[in-house]
VOBA-1610 file (N, C-alpha, C; in pm, whole numbers, padded with zeros to 5 digits, always signed):
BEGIN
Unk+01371-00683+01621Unk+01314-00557+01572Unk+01242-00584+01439Unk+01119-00507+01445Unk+01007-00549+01317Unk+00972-00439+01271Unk+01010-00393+01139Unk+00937-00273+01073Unk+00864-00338+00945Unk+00719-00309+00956Unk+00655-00350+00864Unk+00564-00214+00762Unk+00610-00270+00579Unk+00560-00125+00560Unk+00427-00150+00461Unk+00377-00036+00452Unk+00274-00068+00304Unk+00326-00046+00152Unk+00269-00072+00076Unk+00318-00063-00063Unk+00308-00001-00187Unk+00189+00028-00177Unk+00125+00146-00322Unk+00144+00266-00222Unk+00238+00384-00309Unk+00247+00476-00219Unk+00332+00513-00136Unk+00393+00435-00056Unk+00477+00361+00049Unk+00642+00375-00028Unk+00646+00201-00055Unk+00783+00230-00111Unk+00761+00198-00285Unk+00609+00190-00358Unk+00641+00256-00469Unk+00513+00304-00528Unk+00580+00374-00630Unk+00478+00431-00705Unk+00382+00405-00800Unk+00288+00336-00783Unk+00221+00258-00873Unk+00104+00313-00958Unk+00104+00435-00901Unk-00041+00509-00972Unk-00019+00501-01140Unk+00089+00516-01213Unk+00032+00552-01344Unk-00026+00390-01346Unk+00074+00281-01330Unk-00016+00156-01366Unk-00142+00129-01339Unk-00246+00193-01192Unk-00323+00171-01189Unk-00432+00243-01270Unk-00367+00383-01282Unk-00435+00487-01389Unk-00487+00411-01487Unk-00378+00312-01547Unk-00350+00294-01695Unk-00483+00170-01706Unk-00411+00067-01612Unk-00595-00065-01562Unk-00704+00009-01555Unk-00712+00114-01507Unk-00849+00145-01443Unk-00917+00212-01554Unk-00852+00263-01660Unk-00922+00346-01776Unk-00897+00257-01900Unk-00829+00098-01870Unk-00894+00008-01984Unk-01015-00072-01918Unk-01012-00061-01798Unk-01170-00143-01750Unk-01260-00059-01805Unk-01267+00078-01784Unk-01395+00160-01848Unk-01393+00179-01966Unk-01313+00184-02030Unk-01282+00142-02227Unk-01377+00037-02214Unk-01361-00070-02170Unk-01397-00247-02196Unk-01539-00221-02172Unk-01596-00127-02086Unk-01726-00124-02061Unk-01816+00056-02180Unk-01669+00103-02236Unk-01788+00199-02284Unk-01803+00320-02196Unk-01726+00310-02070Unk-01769+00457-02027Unk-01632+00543-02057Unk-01655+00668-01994Unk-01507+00741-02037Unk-01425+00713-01868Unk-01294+00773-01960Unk-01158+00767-01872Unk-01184+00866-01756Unk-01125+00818-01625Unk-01123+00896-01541Unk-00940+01023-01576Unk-00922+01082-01455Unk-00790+01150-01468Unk-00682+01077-01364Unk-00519+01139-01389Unk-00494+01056-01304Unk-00441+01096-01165Unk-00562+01206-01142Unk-00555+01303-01009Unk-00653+01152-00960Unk-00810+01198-01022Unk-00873+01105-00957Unk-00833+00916-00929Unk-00753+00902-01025Unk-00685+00763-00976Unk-00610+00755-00845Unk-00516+00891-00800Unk-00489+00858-00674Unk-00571+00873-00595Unk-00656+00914-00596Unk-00743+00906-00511Unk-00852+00862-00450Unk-00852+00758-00579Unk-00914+00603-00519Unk-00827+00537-00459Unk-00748+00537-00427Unk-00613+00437-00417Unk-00643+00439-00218Unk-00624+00327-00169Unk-00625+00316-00034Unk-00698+00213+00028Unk-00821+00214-00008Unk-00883+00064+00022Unk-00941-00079+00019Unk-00860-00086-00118Unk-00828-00190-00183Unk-00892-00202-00292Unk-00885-00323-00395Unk-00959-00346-00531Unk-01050-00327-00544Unk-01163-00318-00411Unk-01320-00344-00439Unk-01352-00239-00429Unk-01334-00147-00341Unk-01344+00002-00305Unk-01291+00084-00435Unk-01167+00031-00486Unk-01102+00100-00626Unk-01222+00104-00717Unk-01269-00027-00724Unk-01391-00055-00893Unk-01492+00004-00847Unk-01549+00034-00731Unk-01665+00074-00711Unk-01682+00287-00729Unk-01571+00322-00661Unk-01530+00450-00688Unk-01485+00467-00846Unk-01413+00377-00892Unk-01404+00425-01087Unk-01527+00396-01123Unk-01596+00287-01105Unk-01733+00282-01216Unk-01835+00430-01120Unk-01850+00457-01048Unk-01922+00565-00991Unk-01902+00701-01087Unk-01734+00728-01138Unk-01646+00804-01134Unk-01696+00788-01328Unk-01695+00698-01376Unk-01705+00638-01516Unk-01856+00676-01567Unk-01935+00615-01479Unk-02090+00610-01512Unk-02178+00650-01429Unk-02164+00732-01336Unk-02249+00776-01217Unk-02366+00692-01124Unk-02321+00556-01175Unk-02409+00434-01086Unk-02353+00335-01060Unk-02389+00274-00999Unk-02325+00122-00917Unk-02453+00008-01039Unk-02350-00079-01079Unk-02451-00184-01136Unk-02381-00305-01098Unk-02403-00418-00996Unk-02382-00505-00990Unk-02321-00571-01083Unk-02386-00635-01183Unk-02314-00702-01289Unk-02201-00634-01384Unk-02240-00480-01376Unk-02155-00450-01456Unk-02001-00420-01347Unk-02051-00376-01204Unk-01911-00417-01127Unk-01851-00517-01108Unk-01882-00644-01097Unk-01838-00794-01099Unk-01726-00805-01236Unk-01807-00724-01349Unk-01696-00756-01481Unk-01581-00669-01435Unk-01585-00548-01420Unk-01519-00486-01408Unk-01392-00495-01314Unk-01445-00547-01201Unk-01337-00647-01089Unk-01249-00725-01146Unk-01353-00833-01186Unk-01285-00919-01325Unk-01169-00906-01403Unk-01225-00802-01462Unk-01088-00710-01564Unk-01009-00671-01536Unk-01036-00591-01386Unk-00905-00518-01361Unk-00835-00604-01275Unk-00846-00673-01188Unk-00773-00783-01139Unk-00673-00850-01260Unk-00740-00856-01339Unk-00617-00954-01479Unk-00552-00846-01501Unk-00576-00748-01547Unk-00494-00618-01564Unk-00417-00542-01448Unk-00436-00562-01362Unk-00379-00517-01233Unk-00256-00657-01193Unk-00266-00782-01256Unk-00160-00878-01215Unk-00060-00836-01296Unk-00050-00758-01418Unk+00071-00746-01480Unk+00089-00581-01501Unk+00010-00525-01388Unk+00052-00379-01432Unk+00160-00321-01361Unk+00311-00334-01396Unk+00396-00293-01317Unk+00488-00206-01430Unk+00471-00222-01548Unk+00551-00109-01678Unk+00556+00010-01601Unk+00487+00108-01552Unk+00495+00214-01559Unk+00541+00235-01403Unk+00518+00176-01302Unk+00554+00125-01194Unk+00715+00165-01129Unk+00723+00218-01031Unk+00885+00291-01008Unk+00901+00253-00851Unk+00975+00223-00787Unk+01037+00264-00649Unk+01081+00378-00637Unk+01039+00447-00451Unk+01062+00573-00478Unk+01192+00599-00487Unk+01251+00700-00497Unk+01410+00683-00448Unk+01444+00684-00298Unk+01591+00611-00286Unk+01607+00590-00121Unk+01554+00495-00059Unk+01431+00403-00102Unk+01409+00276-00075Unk+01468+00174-00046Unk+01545+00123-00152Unk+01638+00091-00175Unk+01711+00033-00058Unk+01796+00173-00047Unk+01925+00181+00052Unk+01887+00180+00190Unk+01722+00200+00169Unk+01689+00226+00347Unk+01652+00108+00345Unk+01630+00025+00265Unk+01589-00137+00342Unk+01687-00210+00355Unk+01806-00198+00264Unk+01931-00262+00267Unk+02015-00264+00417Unk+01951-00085+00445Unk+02034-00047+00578Unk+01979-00081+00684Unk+01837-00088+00691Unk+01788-00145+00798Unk+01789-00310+00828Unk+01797-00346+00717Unk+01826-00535+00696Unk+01964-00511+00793Unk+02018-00460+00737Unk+02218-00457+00861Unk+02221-00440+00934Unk+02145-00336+01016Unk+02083-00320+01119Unk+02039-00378+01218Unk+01966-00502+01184Unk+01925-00629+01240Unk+01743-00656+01221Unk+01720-00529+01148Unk+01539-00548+01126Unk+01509-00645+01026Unk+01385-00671+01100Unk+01311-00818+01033Unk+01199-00703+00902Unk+01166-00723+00767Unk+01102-00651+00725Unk+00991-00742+00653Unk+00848-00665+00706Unk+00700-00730+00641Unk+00667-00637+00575Unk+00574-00705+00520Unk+00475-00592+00435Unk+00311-00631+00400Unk+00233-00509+00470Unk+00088-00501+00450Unk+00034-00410+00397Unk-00024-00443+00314Unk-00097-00396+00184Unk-00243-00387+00163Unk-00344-00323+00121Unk-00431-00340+00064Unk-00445-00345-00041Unk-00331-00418-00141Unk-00327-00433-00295Unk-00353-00598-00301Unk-00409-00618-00364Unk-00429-00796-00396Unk-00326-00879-00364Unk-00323-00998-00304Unk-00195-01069-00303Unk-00135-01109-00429Unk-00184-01149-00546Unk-00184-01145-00654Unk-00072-01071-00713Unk-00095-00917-00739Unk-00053-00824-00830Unk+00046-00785-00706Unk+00038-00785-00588Unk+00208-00810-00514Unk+00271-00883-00488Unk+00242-00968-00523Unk+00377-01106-00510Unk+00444-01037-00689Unk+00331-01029-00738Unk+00402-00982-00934Unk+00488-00849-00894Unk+00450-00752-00832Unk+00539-00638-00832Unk+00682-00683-00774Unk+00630-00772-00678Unk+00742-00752-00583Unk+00847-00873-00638Unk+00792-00967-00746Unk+00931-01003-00854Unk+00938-00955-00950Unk+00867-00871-01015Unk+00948-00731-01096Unk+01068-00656-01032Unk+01059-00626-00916Unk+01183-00572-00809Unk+01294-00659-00811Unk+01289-00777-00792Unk+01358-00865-00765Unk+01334-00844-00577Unk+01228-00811-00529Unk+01249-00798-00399Unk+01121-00952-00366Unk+01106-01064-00418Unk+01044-01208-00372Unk+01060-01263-00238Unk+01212-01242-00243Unk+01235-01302-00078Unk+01275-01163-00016Unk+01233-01047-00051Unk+01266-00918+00061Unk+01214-00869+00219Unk+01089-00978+00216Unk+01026-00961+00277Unk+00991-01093+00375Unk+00998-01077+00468Unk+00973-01226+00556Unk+00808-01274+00662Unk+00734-01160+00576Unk+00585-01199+00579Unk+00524-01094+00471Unk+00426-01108+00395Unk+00382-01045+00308Unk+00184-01038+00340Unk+00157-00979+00362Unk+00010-01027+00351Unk-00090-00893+00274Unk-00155-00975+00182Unk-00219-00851+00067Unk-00393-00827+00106Unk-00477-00754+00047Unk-00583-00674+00042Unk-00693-00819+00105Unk-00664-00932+00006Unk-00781-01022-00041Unk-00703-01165+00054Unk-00591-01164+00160Unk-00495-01263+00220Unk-00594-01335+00344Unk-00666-01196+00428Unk-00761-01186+00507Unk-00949-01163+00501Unk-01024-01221+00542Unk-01177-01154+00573Unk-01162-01020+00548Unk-01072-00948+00608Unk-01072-00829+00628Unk-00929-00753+00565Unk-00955-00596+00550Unk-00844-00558+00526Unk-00804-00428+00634Unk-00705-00372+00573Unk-00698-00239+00657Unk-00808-00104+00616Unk-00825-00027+00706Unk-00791-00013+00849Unk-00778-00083+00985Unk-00895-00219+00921Unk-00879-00354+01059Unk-00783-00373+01059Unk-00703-00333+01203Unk-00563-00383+01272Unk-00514-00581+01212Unk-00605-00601+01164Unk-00577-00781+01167Unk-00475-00827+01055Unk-00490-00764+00951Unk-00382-00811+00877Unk-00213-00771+00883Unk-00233-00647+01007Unk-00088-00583+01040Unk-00103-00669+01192Unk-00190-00690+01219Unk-00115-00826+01381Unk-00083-00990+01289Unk-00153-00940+01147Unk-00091-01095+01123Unk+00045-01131+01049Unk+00117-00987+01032Unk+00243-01010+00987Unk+00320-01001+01078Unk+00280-00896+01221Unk+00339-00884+01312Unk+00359-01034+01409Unk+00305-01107+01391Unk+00269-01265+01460Unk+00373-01296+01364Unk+00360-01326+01222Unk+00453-01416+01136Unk+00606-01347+01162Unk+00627-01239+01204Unk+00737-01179+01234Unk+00839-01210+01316Unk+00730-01249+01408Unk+00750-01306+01603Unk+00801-01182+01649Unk+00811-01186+01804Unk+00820-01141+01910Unk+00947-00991+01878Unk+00901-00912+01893Unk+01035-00799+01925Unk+00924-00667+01918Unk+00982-00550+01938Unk+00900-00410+01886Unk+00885-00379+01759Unk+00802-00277+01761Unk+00769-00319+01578Unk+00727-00158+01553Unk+00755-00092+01463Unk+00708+00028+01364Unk+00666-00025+01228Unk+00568+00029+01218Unk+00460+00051+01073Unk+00518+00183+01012Unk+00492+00144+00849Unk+00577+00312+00769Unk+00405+00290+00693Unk+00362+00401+00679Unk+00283+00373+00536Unk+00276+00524+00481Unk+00173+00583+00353Unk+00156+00714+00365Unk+00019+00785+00377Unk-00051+00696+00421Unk-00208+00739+00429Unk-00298+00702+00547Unk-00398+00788+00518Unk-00476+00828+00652Unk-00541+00653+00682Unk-00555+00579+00605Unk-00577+00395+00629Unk-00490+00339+00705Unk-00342+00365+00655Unk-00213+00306+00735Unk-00222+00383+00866Unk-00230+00516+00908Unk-00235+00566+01032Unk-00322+00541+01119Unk-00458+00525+01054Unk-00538+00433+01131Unk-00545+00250+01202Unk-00492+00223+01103Unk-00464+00096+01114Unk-00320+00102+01247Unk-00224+00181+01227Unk-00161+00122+01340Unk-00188+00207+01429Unk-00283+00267+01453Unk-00299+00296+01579Unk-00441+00200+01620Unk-00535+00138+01555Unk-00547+00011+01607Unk-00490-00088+01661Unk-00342-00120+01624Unk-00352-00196+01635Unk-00199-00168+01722Unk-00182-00061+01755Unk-00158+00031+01905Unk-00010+00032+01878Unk+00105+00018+01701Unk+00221+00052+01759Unk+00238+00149+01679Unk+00411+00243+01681Unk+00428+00310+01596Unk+00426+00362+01472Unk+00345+00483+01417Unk+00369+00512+01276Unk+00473+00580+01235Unk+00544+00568+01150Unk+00646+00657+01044Unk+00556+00662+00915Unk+00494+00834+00887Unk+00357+00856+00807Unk+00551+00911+00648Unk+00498+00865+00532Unk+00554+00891+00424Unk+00516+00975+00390Unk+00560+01082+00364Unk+00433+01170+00307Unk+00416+01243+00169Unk+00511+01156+00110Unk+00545+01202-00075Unk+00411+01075-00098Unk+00323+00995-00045Unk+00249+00928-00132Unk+00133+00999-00155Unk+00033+00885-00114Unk-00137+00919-00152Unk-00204+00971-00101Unk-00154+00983+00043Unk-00244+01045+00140Unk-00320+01188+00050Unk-00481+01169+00144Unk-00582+01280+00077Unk-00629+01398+00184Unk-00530+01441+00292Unk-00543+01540+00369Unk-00420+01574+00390Unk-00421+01688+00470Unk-00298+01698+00551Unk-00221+01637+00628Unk-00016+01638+00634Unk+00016+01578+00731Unk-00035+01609+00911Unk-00042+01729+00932Unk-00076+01737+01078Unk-00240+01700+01096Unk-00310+01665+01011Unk-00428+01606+01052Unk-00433+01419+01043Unk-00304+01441+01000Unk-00332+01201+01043Unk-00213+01167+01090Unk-00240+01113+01201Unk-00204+01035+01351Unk-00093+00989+01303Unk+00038+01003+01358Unk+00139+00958+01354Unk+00295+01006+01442Unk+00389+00891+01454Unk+00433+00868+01540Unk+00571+01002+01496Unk+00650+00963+01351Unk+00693+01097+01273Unk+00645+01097+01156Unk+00717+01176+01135Unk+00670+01178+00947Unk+00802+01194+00869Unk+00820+01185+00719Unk+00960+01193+00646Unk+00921+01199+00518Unk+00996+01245+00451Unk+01027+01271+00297Unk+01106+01223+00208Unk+01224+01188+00330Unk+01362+01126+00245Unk+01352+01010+00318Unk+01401+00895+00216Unk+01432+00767+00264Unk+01469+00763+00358Unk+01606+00837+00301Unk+01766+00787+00421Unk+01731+00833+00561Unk+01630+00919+00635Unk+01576+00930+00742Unk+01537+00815+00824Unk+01453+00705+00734Unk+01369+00630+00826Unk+01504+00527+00887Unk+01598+00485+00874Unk+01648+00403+00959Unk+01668+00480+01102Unk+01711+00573+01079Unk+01724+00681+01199Unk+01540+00685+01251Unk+01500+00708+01245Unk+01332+00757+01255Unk+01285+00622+01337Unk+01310+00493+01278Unk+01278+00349+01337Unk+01388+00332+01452Unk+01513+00320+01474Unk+01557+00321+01563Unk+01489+00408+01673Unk+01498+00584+01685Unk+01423+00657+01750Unk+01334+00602+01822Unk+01203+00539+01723Unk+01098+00515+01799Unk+01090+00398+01877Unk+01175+00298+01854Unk+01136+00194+01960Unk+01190+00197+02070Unk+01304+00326+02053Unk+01413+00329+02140Unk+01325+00420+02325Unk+01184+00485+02232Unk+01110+00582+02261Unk+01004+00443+02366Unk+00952+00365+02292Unk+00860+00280+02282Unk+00847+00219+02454
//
């Protein structure tokens, strides 16, 4: 059994840190601070999509060179931004419980491999995970099904549920055709009954129950 989840959003909360990177990249360049409504709401399709929506958001234009720095910057600032950084509650205990359980646990991300291998030994969670694959791991990221068939491959063989909390993660596993468990305390930028999913939850301590369910369904 394979439950693989996402991470900004997911099982933590990373927005003020990215808030906090994303409005010293536009300091460094001179434009003003975004808010940190609009920070979540860049949040979803990775670093490049992030800098291109803040400098839009900063200076109302796209400038090549001045996005390249800005990448630049926030990548170095994004490898150590985990201060403000929290797990949600119930995390925790729901991975502990599902590890006893007998689940194998991955994790796919559209956050840099970089700045999650760093979060994820701030946690002390390094070896929590028995495939990891980040934003920049693949050609491609999510919504392309490829980097969730490539943890699901490093996983090997059994049924598998995806957790994430956004309309990217719901897309993505229904590319890539297995179950969602949609989070729905993260980032997501619509409604729950408008993105595709298998259930949905609020409280941790649900999803071991919720993952059993579905493969049992499957």
């Amino acid at each position: 059994m394979n439950i693989i989840f996402d991470l900004d959003g997911t099982l933590i909360d990373s927005a003020p840190d990215i808030h906090a990177a994303g409005n010293a990249v536009l300091a460094a360049e001179g434009l003003p601070g975004v808010t940190y409504d609009q920070t979540r709401s860049f949040i979803g399709k990775g670093a490049g999509v992030f800098i291109e929506r803040l400098e839009l958001a900063g200076a109302g234009t796209l400038d090549p060179a001045r996005g390249a720095r800005m990448r630049k910057r926030f990548l170095k600032e994004y490898e150590v931004a985990h201060a403000l950084t929290t797990i949600y509650p119930g995390v925790e205990a729901a991975l502990d419980a599902l590890s006893t359980a007998g689940w194998q646990l991955g994790l796919c991300t559209n956050k840099p491999i970089g700045p999650t291998r760093t979060v994820l030994a701030h946690f002390g969670w390094a070896d929590r995970f028995a495939a990891v694959i980040g934003g920049d791991s693949l050609p491609v990221r999510k919504p392309d099904p490829a980097p969730l068939r490539a943890v699901i491959d490093s996983l090997g063989a059994g049924p598998v549920v995806y957790v994430g909390d956004s309309e990217v993660d719901a897309d993505t596993a229904q590319a890539a055709r297995v179950p969602f468990a949609l989070f729905t305390q993260g980032y997501r930028k619509t409604p729950v009954d408008t993105i595709p999913h298998s259930r949905a939850f609020d409280d941790w301590a649900a999803l071991p129950g919720i993952a059993a369910a579905l493969i049992a369904r499957a």
